[in-house]
Gaussian input, Z-matrix of N, CA and C with variables (Angstrom, degrees):
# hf/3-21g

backbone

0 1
 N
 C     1     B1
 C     2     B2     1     A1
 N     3     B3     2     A2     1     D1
 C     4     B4     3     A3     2     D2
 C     5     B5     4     A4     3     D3
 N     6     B6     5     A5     4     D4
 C     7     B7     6     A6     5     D5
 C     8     B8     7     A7     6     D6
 N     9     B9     8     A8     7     D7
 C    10    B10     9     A9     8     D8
 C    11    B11    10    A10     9     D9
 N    12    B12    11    A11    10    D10
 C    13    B13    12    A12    11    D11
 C    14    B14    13    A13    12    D12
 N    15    B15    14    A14    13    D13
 C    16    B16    15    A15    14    D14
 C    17    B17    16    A16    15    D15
 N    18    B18    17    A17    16    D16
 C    19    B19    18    A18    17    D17
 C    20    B20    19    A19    18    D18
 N    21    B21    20    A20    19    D19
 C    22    B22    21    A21    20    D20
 C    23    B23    22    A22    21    D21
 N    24    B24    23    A23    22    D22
 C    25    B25    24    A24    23    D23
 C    26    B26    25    A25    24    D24
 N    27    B27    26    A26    25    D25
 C    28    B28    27    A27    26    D26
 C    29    B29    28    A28    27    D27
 N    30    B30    29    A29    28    D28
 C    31    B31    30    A30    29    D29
 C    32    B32    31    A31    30    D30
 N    33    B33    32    A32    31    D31
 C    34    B34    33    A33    32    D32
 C    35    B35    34    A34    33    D33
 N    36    B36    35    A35    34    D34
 C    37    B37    36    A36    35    D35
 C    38    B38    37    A37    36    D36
 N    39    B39    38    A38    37    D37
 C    40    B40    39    A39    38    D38
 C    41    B41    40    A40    39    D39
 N    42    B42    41    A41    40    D40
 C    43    B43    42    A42    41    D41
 C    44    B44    43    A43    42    D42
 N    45    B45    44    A44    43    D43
 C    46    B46    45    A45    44    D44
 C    47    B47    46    A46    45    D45
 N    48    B48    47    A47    46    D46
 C    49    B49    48    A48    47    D47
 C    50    B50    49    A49    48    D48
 N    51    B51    50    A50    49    D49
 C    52    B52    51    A51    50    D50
 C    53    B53    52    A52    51    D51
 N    54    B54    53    A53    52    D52
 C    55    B55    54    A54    53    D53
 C    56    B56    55    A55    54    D54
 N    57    B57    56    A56    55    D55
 C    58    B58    57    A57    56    D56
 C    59    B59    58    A58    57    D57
 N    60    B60    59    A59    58    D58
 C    61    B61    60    A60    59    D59
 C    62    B62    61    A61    60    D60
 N    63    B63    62    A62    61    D61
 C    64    B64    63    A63    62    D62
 C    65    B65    64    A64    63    D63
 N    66    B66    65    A65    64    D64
 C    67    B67    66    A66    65    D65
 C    68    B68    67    A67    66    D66
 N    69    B69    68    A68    67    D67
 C    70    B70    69    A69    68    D68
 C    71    B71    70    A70    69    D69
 N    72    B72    71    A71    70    D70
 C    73    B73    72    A72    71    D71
 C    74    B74    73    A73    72    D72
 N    75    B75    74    A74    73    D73
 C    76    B76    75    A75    74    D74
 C    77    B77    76    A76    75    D75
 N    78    B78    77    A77    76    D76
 C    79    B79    78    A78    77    D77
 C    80    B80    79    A79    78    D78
 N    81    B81    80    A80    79    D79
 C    82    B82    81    A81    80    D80
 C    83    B83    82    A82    81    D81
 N    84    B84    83    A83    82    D82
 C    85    B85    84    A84    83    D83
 C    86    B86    85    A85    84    D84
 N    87    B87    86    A86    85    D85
 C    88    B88    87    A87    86    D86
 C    89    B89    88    A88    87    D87
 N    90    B90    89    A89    88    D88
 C    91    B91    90    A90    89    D89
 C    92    B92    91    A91    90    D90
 N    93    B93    92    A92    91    D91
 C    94    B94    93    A93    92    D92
 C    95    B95    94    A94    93    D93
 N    96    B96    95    A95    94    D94
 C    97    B97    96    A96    95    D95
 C    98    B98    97    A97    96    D96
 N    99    B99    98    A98    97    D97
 C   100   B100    99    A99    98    D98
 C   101   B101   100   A100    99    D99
 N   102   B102   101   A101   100   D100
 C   103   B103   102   A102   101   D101
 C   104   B104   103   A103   102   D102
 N   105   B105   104   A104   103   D103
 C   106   B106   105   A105   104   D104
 C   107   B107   106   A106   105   D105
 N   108   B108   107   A107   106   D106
 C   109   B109   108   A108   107   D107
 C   110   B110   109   A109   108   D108
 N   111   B111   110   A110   109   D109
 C   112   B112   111   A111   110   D110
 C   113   B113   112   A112   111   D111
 N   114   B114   113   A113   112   D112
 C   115   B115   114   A114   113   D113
 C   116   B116   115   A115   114   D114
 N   117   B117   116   A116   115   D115
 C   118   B118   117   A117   116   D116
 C   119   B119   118   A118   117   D117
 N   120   B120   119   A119   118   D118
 C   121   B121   120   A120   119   D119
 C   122   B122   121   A121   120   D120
 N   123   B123   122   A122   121   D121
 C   124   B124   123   A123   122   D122
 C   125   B125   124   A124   123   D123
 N   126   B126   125   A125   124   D124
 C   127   B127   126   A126   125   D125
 C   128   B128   127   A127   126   D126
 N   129   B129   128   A128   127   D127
 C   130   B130   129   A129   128   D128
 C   131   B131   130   A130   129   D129
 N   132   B132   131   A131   130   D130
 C   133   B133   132   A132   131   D131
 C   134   B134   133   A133   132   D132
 N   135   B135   134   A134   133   D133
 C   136   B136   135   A135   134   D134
 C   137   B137   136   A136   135   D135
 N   138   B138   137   A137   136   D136
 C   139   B139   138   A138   137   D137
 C   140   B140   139   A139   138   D138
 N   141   B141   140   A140   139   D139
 C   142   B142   141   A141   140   D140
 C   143   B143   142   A142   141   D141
 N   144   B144   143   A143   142   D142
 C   145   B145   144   A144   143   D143
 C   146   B146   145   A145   144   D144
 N   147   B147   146   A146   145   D145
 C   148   B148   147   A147   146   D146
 C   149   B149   148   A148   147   D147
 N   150   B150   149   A149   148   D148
 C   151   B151   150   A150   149   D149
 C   152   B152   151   A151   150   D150
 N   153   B153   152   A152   151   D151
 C   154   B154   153   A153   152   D152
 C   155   B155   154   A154   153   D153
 N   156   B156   155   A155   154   D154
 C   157   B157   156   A156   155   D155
 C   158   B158   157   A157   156   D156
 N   159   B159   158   A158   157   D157
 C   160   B160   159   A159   158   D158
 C   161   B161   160   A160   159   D159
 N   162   B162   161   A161   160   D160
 C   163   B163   162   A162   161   D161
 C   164   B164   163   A163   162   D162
 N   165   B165   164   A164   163   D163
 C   166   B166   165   A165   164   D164
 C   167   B167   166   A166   165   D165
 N   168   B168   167   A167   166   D166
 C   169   B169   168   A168   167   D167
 C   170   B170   169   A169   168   D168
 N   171   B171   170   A170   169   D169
 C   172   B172   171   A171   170   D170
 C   173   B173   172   A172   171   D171
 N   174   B174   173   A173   172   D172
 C   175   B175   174   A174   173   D173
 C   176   B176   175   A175   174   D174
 N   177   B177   176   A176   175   D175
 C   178   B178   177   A177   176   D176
 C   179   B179   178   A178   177   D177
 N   180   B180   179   A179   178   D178
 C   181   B181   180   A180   179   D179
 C   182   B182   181   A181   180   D180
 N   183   B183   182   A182   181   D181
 C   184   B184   183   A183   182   D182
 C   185   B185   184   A184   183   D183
 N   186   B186   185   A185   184   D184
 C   187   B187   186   A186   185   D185
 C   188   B188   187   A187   186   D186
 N   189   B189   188   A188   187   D187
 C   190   B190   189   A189   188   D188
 C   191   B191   190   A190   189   D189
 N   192   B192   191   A191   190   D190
 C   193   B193   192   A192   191   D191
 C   194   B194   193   A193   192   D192
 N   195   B195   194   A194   193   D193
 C   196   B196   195   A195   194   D194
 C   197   B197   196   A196   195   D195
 N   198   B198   197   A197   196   D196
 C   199   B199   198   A198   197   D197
 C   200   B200   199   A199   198   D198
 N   201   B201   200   A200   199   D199
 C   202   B202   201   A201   200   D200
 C   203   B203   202   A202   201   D201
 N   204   B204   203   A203   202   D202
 C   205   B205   204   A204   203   D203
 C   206   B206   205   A205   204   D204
 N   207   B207   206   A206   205   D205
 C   208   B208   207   A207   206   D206
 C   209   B209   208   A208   207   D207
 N   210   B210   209   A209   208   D208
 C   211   B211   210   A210   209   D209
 C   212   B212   211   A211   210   D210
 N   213   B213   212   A212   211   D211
 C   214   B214   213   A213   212   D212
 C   215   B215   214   A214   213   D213
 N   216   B216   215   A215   214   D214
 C   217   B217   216   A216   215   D215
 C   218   B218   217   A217   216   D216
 N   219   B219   218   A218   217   D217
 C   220   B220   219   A219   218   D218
 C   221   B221   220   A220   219   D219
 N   222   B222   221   A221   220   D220
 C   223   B223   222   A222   221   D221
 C   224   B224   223   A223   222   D222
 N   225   B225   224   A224   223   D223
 C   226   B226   225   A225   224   D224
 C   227   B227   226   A226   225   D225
 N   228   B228   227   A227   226   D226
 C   229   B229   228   A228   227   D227
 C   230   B230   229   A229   228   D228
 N   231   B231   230   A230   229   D229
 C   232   B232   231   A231   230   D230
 C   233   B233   232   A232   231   D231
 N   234   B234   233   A233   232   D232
 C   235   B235   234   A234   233   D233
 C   236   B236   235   A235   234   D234
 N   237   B237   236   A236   235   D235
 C   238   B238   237   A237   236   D236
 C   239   B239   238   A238   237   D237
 N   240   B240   239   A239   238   D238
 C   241   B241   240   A240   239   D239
 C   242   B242   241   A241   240   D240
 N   243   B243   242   A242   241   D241
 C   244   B244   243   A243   242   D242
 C   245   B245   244   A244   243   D243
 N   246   B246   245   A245   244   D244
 C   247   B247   246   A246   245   D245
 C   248   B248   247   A247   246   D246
 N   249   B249   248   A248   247   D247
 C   250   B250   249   A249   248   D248
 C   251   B251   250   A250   249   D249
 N   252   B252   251   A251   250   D250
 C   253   B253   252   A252   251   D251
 C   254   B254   253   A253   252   D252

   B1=1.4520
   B2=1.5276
   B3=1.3023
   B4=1.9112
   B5=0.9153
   B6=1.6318
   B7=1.0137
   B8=1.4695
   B9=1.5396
   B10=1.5894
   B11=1.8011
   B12=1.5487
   B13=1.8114
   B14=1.5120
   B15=1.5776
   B16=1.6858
   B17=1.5459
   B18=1.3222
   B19=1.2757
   B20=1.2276
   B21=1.7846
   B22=1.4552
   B23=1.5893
   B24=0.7900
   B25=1.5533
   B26=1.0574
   B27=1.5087
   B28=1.5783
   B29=1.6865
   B30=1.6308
   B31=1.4015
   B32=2.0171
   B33=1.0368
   B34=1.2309
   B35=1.7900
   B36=1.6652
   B37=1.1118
   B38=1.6564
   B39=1.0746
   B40=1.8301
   B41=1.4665
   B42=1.2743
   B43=1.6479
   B44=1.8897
   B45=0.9366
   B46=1.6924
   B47=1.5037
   B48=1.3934
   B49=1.3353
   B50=2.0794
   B51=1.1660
   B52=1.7845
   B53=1.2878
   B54=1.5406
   B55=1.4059
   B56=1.8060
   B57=1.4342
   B58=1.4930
   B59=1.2453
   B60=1.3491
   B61=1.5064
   B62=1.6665
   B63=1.1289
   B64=1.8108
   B65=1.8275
   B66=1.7794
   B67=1.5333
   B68=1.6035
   B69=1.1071
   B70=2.1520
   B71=1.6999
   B72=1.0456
   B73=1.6186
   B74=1.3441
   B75=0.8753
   B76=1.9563
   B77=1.3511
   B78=1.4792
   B79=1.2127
   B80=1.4954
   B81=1.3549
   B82=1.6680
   B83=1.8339
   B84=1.5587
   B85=1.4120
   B86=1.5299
   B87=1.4896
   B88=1.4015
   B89=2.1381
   B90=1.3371
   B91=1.4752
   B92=1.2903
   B93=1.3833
   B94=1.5058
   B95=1.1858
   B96=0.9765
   B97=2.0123
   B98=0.6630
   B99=1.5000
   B100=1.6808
   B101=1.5130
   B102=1.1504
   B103=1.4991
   B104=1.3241
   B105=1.1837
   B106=1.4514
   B107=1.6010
   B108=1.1963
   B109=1.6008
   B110=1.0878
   B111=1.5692
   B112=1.6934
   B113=1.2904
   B114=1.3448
   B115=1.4894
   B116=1.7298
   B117=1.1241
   B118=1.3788
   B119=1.7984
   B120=1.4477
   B121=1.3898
   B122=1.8706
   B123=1.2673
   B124=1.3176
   B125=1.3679
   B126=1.0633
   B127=1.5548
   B128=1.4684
   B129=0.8978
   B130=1.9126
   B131=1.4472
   B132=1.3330
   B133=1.7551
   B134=2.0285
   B135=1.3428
   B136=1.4386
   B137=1.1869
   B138=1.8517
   B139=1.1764
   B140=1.4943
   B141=1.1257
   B142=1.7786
   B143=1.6019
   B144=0.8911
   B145=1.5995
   B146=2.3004
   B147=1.2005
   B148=1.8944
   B149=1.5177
   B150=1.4200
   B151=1.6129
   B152=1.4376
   B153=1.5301
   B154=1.7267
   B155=1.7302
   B156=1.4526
   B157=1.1984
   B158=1.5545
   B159=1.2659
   B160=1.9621
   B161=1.2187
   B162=1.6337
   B163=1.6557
   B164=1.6479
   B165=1.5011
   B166=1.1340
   B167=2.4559
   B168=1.3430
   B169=1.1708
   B170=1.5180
   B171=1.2092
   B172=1.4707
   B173=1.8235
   B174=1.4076
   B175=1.6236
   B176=1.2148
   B177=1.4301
   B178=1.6185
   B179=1.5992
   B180=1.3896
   B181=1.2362
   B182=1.0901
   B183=1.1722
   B184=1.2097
   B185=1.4949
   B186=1.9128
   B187=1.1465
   B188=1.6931
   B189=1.8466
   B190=1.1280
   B191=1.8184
   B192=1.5854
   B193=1.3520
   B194=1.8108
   B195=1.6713
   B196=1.2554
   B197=1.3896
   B198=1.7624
   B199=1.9972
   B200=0.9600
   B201=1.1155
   B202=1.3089
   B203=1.6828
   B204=1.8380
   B205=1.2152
   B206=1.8226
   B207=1.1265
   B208=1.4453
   B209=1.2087
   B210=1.6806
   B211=1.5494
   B212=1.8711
   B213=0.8018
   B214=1.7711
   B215=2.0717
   B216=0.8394
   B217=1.6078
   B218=1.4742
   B219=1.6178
   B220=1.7807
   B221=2.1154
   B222=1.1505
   B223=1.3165
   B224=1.6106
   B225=1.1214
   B226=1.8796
   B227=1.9411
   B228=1.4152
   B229=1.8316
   B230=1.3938
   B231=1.2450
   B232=2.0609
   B233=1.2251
   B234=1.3820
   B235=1.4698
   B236=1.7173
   B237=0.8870
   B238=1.6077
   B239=1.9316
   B240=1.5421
   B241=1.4574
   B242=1.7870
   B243=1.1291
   B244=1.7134
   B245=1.2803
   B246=1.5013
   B247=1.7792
   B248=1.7059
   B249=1.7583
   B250=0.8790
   B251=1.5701
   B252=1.1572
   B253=1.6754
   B254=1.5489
   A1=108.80
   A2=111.64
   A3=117.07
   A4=109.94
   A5=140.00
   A6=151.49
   A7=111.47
   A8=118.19
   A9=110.16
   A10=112.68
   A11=107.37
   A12=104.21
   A13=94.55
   A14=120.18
   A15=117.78
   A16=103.94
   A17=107.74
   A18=117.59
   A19=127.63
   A20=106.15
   A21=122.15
   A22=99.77
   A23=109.95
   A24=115.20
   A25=126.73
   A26=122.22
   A27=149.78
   A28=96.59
   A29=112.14
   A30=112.41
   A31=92.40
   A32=119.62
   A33=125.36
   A34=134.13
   A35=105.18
   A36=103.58
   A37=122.40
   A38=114.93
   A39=110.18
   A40=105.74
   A41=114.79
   A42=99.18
   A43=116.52
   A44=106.38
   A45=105.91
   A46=96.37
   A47=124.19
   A48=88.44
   A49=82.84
   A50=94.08
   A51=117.47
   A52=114.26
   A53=134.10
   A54=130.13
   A55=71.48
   A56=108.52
   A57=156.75
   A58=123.72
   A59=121.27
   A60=117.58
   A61=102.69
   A62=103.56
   A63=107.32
   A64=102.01
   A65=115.91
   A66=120.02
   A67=97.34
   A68=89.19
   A69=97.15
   A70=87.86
   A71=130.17
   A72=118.50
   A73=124.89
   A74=98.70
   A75=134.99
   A76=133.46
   A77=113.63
   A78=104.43
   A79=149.29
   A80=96.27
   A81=103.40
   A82=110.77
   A83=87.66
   A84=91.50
   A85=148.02
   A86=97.90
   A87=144.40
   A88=93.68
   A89=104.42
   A90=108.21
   A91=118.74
   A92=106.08
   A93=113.80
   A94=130.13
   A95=133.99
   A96=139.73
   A97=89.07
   A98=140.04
   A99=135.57
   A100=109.80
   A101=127.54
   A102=133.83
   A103=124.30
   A104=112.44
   A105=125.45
   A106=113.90
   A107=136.50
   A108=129.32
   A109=122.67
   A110=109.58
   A111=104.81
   A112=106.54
   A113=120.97
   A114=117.98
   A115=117.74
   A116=121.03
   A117=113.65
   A118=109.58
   A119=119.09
   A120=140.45
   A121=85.35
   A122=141.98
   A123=131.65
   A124=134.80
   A125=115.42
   A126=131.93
   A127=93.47
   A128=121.58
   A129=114.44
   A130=103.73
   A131=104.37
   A132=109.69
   A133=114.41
   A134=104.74
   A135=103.17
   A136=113.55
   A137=109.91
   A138=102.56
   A139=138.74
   A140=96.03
   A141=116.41
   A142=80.85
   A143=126.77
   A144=137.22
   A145=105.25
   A146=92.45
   A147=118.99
   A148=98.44
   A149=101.25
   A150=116.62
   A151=129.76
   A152=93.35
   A153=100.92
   A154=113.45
   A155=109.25
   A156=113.59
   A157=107.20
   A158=97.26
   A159=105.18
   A160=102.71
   A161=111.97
   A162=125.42
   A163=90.41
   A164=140.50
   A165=130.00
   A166=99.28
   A167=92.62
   A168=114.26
   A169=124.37
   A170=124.01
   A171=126.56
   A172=96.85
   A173=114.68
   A174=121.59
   A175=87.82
   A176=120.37
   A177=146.26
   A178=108.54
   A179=117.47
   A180=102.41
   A181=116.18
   A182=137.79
   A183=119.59
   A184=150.99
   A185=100.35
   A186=127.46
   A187=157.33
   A188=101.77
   A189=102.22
   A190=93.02
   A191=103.94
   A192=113.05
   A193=96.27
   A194=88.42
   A195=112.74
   A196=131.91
   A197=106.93
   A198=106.40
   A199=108.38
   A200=132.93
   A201=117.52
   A202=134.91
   A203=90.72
   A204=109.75
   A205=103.32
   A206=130.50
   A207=118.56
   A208=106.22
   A209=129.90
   A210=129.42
   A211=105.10
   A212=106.26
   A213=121.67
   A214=79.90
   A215=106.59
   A216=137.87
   A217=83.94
   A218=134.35
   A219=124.37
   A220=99.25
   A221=104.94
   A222=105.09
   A223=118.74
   A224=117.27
   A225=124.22
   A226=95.33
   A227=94.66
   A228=86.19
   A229=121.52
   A230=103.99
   A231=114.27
   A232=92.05
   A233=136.12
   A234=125.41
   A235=67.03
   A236=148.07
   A237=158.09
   A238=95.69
   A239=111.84
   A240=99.84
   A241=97.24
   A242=122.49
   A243=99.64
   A244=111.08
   A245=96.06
   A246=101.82
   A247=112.31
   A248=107.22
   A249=134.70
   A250=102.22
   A251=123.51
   A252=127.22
   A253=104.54
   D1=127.61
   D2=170.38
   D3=-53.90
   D4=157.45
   D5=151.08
   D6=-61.44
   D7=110.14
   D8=-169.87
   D9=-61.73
   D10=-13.89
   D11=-166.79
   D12=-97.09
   D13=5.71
   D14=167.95
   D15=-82.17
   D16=-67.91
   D17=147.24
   D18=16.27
   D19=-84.16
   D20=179.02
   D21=-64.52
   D22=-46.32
   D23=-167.45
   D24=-49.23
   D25=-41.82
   D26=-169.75
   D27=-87.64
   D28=-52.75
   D29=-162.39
   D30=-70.46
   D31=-57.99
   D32=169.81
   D33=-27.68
   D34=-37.10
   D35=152.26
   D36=-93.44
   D37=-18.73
   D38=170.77
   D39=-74.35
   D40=-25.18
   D41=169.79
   D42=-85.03
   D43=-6.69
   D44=172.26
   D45=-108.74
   D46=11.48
   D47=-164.15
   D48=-119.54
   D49=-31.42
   D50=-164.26
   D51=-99.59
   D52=-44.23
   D53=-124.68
   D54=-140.00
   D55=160.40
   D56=97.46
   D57=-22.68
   D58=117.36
   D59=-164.03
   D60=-53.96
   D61=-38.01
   D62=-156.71
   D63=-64.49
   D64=-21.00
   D65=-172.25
   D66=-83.29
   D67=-45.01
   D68=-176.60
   D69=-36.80
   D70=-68.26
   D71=-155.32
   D72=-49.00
   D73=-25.97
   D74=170.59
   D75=-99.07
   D76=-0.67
   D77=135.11
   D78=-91.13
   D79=134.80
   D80=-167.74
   D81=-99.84
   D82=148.99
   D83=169.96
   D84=-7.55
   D85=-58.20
   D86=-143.63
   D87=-108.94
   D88=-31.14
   D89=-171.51
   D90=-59.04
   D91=126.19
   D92=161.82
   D93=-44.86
   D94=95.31
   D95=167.18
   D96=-50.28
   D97=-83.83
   D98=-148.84
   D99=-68.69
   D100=-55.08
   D101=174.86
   D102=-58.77
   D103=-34.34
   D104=154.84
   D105=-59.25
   D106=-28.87
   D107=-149.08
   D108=97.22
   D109=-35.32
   D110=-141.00
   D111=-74.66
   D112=-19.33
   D113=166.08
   D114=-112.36
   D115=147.82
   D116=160.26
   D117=-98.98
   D118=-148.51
   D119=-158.91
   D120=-102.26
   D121=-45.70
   D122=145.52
   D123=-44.93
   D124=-19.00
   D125=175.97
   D126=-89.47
   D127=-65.41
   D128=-171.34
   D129=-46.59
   D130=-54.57
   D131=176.37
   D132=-49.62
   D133=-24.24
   D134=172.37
   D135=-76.64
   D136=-50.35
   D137=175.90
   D138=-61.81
   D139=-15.28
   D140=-171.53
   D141=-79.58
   D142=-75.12
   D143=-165.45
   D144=-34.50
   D145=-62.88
   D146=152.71
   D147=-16.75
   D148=-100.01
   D149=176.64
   D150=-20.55
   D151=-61.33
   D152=-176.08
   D153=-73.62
   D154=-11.00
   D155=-178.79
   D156=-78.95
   D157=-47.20
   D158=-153.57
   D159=-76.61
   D160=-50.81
   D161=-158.89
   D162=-95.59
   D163=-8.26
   D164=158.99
   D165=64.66
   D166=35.93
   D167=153.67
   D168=-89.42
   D169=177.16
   D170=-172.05
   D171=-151.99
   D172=111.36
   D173=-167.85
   D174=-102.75
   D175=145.24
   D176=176.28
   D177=-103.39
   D178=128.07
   D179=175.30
   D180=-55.78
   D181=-34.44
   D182=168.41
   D183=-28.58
   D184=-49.20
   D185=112.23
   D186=7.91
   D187=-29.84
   D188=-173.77
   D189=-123.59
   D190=88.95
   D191=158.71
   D192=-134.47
   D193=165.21
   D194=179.80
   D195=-60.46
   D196=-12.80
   D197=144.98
   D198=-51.52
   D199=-44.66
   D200=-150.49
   D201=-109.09
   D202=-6.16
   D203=-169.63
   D204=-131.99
   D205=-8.48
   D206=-148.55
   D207=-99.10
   D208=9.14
   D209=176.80
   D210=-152.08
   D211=179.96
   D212=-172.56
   D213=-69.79
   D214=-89.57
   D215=-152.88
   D216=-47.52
   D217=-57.08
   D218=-177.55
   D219=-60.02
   D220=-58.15
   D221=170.56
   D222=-35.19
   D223=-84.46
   D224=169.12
   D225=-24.43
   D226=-71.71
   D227=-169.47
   D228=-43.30
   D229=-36.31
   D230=-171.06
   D231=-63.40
   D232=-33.48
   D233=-134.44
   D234=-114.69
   D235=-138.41
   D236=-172.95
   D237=34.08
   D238=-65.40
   D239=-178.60
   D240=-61.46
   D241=-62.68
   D242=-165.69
   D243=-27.81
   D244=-56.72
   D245=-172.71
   D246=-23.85
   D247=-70.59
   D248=-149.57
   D249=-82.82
   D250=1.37
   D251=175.31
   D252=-74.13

């Protein structure tokens, strides 16, 4: 189970960072950033940038595919195993 305040956290900055208040309501878990639009290949780079700041993680390029990055809910999970490594 995710941590629901990762959750908030992640969805919370893609909606100030990405979205229109009225899209924030509608994004789901499960939603495509990339397939959706709402992010491009600069947006991952924010978010990656996001991550390593807050959660005081360190992402490997290797690291930067769409398991792990392409929705709120793959995001929360990536960041919970780093945590937990």
């Amino acid at each position: 189970m995710i941590n629901s305040k990762l959750l908030q956290t992640v969805r919370g900055f893609i909606a100030d960072n990405f979205l229109f208040r009225a899209e924030n309501e509608a994004l789901g878990d499960d939603q495509s950033l990339l397939d959706s639009g709402i992010v491009d290949s600069t947006g991952v780079l924010e978010i990656i940038a996001f991550l390593e700041q807050t959660y005081e993680i360190s992402i490997a390029d290797s690291e930067i595919v769409p398991e792990n990055l392409d929705s709120v809910g793959r995001i929360a999970d990536y960041v919970e195993r780093k945590r937990a490594a």
